[in-house]
Phi, psi and omega in degrees: 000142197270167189291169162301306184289322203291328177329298200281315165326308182278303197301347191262326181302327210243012176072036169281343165245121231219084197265112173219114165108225152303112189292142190284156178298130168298164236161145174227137142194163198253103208239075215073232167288126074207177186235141198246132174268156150216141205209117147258289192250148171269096172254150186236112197239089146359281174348271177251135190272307188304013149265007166292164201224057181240177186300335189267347151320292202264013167286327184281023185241315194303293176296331177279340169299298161331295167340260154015257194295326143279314186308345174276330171312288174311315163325325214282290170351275186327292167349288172320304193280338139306341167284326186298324197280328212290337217255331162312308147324332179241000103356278191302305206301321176294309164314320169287354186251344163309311224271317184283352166276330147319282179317305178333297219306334193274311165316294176329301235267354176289305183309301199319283205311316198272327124011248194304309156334279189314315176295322178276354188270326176279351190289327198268357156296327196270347216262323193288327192269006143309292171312269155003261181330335184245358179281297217271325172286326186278358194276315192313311204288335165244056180239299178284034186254297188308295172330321197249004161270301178327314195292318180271329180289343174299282197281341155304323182294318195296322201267033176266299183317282202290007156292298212278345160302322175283337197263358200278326241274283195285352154296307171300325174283320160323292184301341189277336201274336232264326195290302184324295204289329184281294184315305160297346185280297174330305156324295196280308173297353175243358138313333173278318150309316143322291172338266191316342165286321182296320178303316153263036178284303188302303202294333169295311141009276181298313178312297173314342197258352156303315200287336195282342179286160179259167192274135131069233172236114186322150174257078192228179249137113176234162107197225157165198189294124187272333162323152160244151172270194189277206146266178185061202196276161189199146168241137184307126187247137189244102176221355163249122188259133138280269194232157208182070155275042179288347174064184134254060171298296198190159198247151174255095162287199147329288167215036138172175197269151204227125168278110171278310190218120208279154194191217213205093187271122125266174217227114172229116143230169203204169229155168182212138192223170190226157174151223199178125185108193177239157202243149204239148164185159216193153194226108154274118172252129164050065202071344193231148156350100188258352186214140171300158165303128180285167171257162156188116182269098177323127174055024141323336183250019092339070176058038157094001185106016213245013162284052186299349183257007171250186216224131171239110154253121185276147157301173177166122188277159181215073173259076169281139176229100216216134174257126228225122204261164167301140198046100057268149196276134153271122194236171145213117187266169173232144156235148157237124174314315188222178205028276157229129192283336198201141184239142198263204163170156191249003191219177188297318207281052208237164213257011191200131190243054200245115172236153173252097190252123184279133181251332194146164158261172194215152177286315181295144190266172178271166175251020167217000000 
């Protein structure tokens, strides 16, 4: 243990005492390695020495410090030389298990090898009695394979036979149902055949006796010109329609009628034309005449004809009936010498009439 003194000796070298702010009452105390001296006023108390602050006061805080710090020494000592004896004792303790684990390690590695032995012998005892055992099971397996395919090629052969007995069986039945049915089919088409000549017998019949009826609803055409016409020849323009159920029966041109579907028509119309001298009107088909030119000798009925120089206007008619083949054209020409061939008109209330009435078809052709 170092002295007291060499103690104040390190602490004073090493700057251990240590004053910052108003210096403190002396005092010793021990702080880690070192000792803190602290000294303000030196007081002295007669009374009680242990409240003097004198120096030889804190030599006796110095031994008692010392005391102290051996007596921790020795604790230390102690402490030590048990650790000493405990780590000699798990040294040995380490060496007898060292020693003894040697040995185990020798036995096991003996126990293994015998082991290990014990094991190929029996695996190569079990592996021959396998062999053995399965040699002799695929041989049973193919004695009974062979044995039950001879037995299915046997009974494959019986039933081969009695297929081809049944099916020679079910051709002849077949072929007998196949004959029946051609015979009866046969049968039945020319009974139906028959049927169908009475049917179409019936539907013609009927057809004729359709044909011979009118439709409905009329097949008609009303209206005419509006315009009046010039003198000389003119042909009639159909731009005023009253009514114009024509269907597709016949087309309403310009100035004539076009046949959709051929029959038996009639054309009734009428008009008034003025002038003096005489007047001509004609019913055309496809350019030509269907009819001769009607005559009117303006103001004939006038004082016996014999005004032949005044100027009249007279009516004239058209009723024509006629059978009109598909595409032919209808026309109505008009002549005046002089004035008007035709007088026009724009309203029901009008000097000029022309309707086209589908009447029907007929079996009989025309003979001109």
């Amino acid at each position: 243990m170092r002295s007291v003194l060499s103690i104040l000796a390190v602490a004073t070298a090493t700057g251990a005492f240590t004053f910052q702010g108003p210096p403190p009452r002396a005092s010793v105390s021990a702080e880690n390695d070192a000792f803190v001296f602290t000294a303000q006023d030196v007081a002295f108390d007669v009374a009680d020495s242990t409240k003097s602050t004198t120096v030889l006061k804190m030599r006796q805080d110095v031994d008692a410090i010392g005391k102290d710090l051996e007596a921790m020494l020795d604790d230390l000592a102690a402490v030590d030389r048990d650790l000493l004896a405990k780590v000699a004792a798990i040294n040995a303790d380490t060496q007898q298990l060292k020693v003894d684990i040697d040995g185990e390690m020798k036995d096991f590695i003996e126990a293994s090898n015998k082991w290990s032995a014990d094991l190929t012998n029996t695996f190569e005892t079990t592996l021959g009695d396998l062999v053995t055992t399965h040699e002799t099971t695929l041989a049973q397996m193919t004695a009974d394979y062979t044995k039950k395919m001879d037995a299915a090629l046997a009974s494959t052969s019986s039933i081969t036979d009695k297929w081809d007995e049944e099916d020679v069986k079910v051709q002849a039945l077949t072929q007998g149902k196949l004959d029946n049915l051609q015979k009866d089919y046969s049968t039945k088409v020319a009974t139906t055949v028959g049927q169908s000549g009475i049917v179409a017998k019936l539907a013609a019949d009927h057809q004729k006796v359709f044909d011979t009826k009118f439709d409905a609803q009329q097949v008609i055409w009303i209206g005419g010109m509006r315009s009046t016409m010039g003198g000389g020849w003119e042909t009639m323009r159909f731009d005023r329609i009253e009514l114009d159920a024509s269907g597709d029966y016949f087309d309403i041109h310009n100035q004539y009628f076009q046949i959709k579907k051929p029959g038996i028509y009639r054309i009734n119309f009428h008009s008034i034309m003025y002038g003096r001298g005489g007047g001509r009107y004609m019913v055309r088909i496809n350019g030509g005449n269907m009819m001769n030119e009607g005559h009117m000798e303006l103001g004939d009925r006038y004082s016996n004809g014999r005004n032949w120089w005044r100027w009249f206007w007279e009516d004239f008619h058209i009723d024509q009936t006629w059978y009109f083949k598909q595409n032919e054209r209808i026309e109505i020409r008009s002549y005046a010498s002089s004035g008007h061939a035709m007088h026009g008109g724009s309203n029901r209330n009008s000097h000029n009439r022309v309707t086209l009435h589908y009447l029907g078809t007929s079996a009989n052709n025309l003979r001109v």
